[in-house]
Structure formats: C-alpha cells, structure tokens
C-alpha positions in Angstrom: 35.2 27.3 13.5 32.2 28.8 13.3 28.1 27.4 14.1 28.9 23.2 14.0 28.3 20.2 15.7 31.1 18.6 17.4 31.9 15.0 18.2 35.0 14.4 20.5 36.8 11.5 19.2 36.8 9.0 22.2 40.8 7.7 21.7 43.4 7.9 24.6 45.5 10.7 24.0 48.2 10.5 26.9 50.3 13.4 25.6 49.5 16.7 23.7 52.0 15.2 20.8 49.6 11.9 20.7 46.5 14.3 20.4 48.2 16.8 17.5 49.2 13.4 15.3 45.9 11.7 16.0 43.9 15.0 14.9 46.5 15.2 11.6 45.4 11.6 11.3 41.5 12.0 11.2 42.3 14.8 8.7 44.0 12.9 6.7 41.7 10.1 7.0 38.1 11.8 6.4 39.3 15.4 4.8 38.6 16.2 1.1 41.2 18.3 -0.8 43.5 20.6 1.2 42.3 22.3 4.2 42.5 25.5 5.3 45.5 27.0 7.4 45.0 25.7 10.7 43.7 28.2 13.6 45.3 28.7 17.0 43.4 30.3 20.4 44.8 30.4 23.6 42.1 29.5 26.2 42.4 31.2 29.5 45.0 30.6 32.1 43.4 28.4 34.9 46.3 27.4 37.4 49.3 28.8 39.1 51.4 26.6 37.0 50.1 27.5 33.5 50.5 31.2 34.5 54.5 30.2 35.6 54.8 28.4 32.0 53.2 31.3 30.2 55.9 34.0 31.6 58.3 32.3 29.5 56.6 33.5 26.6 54.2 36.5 27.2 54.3 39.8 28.7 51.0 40.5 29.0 47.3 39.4 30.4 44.0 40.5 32.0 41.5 39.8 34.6 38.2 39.7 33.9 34.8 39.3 34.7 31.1 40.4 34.4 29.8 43.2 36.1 27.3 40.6 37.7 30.2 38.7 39.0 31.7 42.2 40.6 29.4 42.0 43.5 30.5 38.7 44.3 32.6 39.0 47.7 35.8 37.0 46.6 35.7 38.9 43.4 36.1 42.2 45.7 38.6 41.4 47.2 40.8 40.3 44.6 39.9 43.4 43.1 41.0 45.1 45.6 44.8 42.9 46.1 44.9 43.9 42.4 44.4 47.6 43.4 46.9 47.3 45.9 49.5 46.0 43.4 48.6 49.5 41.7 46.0 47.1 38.7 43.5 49.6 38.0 40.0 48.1 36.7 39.7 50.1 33.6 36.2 49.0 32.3 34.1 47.5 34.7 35.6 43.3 35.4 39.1 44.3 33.0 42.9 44.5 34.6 44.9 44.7 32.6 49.1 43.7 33.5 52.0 42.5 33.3 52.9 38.9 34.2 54.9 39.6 36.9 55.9 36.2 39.2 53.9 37.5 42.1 50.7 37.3 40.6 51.1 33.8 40.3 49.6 33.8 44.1 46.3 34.8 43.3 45.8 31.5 41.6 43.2 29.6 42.7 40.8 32.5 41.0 37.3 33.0 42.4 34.9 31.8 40.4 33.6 34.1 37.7 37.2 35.4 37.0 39.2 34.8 33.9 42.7 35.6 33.2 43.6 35.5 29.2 47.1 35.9 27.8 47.5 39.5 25.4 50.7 39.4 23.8 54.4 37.5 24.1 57.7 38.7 23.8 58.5 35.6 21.3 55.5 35.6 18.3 58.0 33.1 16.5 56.9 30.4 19.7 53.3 31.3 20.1 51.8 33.0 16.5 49.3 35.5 17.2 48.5 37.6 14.4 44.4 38.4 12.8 43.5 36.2 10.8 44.3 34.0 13.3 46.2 31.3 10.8 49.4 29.4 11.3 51.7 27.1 9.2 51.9 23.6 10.3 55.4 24.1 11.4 54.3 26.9 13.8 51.8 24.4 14.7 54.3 22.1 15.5 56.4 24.4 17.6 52.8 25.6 20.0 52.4 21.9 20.6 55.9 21.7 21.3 56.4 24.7 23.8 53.1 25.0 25.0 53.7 22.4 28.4 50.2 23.1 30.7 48.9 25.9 28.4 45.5 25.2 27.4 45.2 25.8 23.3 42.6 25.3 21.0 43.8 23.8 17.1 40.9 23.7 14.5 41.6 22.5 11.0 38.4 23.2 8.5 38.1 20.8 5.8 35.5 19.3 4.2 34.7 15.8 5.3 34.8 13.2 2.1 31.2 11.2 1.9 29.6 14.1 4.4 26.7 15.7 2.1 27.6 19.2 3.2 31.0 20.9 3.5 30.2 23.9 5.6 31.9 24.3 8.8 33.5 20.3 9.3 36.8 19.5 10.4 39.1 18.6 13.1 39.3 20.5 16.5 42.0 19.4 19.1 41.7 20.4 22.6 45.0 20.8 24.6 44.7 20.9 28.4 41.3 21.5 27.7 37.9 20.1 26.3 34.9 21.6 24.4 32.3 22.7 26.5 29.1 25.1 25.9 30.4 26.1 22.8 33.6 27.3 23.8 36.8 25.5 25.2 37.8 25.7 28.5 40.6 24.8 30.5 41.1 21.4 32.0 45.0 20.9 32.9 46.5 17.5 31.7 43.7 16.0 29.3 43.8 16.5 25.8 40.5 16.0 23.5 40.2 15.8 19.4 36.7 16.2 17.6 35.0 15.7 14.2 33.2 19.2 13.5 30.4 18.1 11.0 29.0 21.7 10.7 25.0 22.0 11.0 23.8 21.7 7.4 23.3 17.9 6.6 20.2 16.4 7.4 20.4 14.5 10.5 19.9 11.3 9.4 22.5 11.5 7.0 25.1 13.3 9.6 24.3 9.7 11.8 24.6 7.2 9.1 28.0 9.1 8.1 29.4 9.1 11.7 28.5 5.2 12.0 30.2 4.5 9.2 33.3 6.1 10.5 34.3 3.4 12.3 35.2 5.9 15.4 34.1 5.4 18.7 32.3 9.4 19.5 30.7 11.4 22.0 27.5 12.9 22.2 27.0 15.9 20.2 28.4 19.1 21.4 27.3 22.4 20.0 30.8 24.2 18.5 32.1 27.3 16.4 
C-alpha cells in the first residue's frame, strides 16, 4: 500500500469469508468515492500443508535466504538435500523448483528460509499479473480457493472525515497478520486493518480513530 500506519481492526474473524466481508464492510463504512482495484500478494509458504494446498494451483516456487543466513548449519544442509534432489542455488540463498509432492518433507524450514510461490498453472484461480490488480470477483474466487494459503488483500481508498487521503484503506490478512512492515504467515488467523497513511497530523489521526467507534490495535508501521 505503500509508507502508512496500520491499525488491525480487533473483531473475531473465525473464517477467511468473515475477514473478506468485514474488510468490504469498513470500506464501505469509512471509504470516500470508489476505491482502487483491490491488490493481491501471496505471502510465503510456511507449512507442509499450505505447500500441499498450493500444488493444486502452482507450478512453481523458490527457497531463499540471505547470504548471512547461508552459514547457518541447518540452512547447509537443506542446501545440500536440495542439491541432492539436483536444486541448484543459482544466486547465492535462491532455488528455484518445481512443486513436486516430495518437497513437502522439508517443511518445518530452518529458520532464515523462505519459500514463495512463482507462477500457477490456473491464473483464472489465483490472478497474478503487474500491476498487481484484481476485480472483486477474482477477489472472491482467492478467498474462495485459497484454504491455508497466506494472502494479503489491500483496498486504497480515501477515508471520509480523515484530513489526508494518501495511502488509507483497508488491508486484510489471511492466514497471516502485519508485522515489521510486511505480512507474514500465521496459519488459521485472519486479521483486517485501517491503513491511515502518514500525512495527517497525529492529533487529528487519534481523534479520527476514536471516533470510529472500532475497537484497534496499536499502531503498526505498513506499505
């Protein structure tokens, strides 16, 4: 979303359907005129069973790390059951592959190590194009087919009463929350947040978010 502040929106969301209408609902609620075609972003794959679910839709992914993290012992030798399985680190912490079901072993990964999703065998499920802009009917389907993936949804609209309209909107968090100013993975909890951008006073960014009504958390820096 760019340089904001985030707010998670502290409502019990006990399925991803729950978190999508709740997030429609707060843009409804607070947004200002149309907003923008919503943004998708897979976050990284963070259990066995995520990578299982996301074989029904992609082909492709990557291991990676920091060359910091490629001194680690545990990161070794995954490297090396990777080059066993004829994975090849191209760039220093990047291996590339296919998702084939054996890899699905590996999971838990050693910390440091990230596996993200490159590209599906069925865009019509999962949109991935640049810009990285979806319909709300494609939305609909993600939310509907993604199961344990973790995704990131962010809607940018300005926020009716807020003095400035850069950067706000809704951000919803499936199977993961906001964290250090990027989502991560956490399996089975969903999370929605006001994104209230970083150019209105702070004074004025408080009194608007008491007058909300809403029940928030503390402030998170976001994109």
């Amino acid at each position: 979303m760019g340089a904001s502040m985030l707010y998670q929106v502290l409502e019990p969301l006990p399925d991803r359907r729950t978190a999508l209408r709740f997030a429609r609902h707060l843009l409804a609620r607070f947004g200002a005129g149309a907003p923008d075609l919503p943004s998708l972003a897979f976050e990284d794959i963070a259990t066995r069973e995520q990578f299982h679910h996301a074989r029904r839709y992609f082909t492709c992914g990557a291991f990676s790390c920091s060359t910091r993290d490629l001194q680690d012992s545990r990161v070794q030798e995954l490297w090396r059951t990777l080059g066993r399985l004829g994975l090849q680190d191209r760039s220093d912490g990047w291996v590339e592959t296919e998702l084939e079901p054996g890899l699905g072993s590996l999971w838990p990964l050693p910390e440091g190590v990230s596996f993200q999703l490159l590209r599906g065998r069925r865009p019509a499920t999962f949109p991935v194009r640049d810009p990285d802009e979806c319909t709300e009917t494609e939305i609909d389907d993600t939310v509907a087919a993604c199961g344990p993936l973790s995704i990131g949804i962010g809607w940018l609209s300005p926020l009716r009463g807020l003095p400035s309209a850069t950067l706000c909107g809704v951000q919803l968090c499936l199977n993961s929350r906001w964290t250090v100013q990027c989502g991560e993975p956490d399996p089975g909890r969903h999370a929605v947040y006001l994104s209230i951008g970083t150019r209105t006073r702070d004074e004025a960014a408080q009194e608007w978010l008491r007058a909300t009504g809403l029940r928030l958390g503390k402030a998170q820096s976001g994109w």
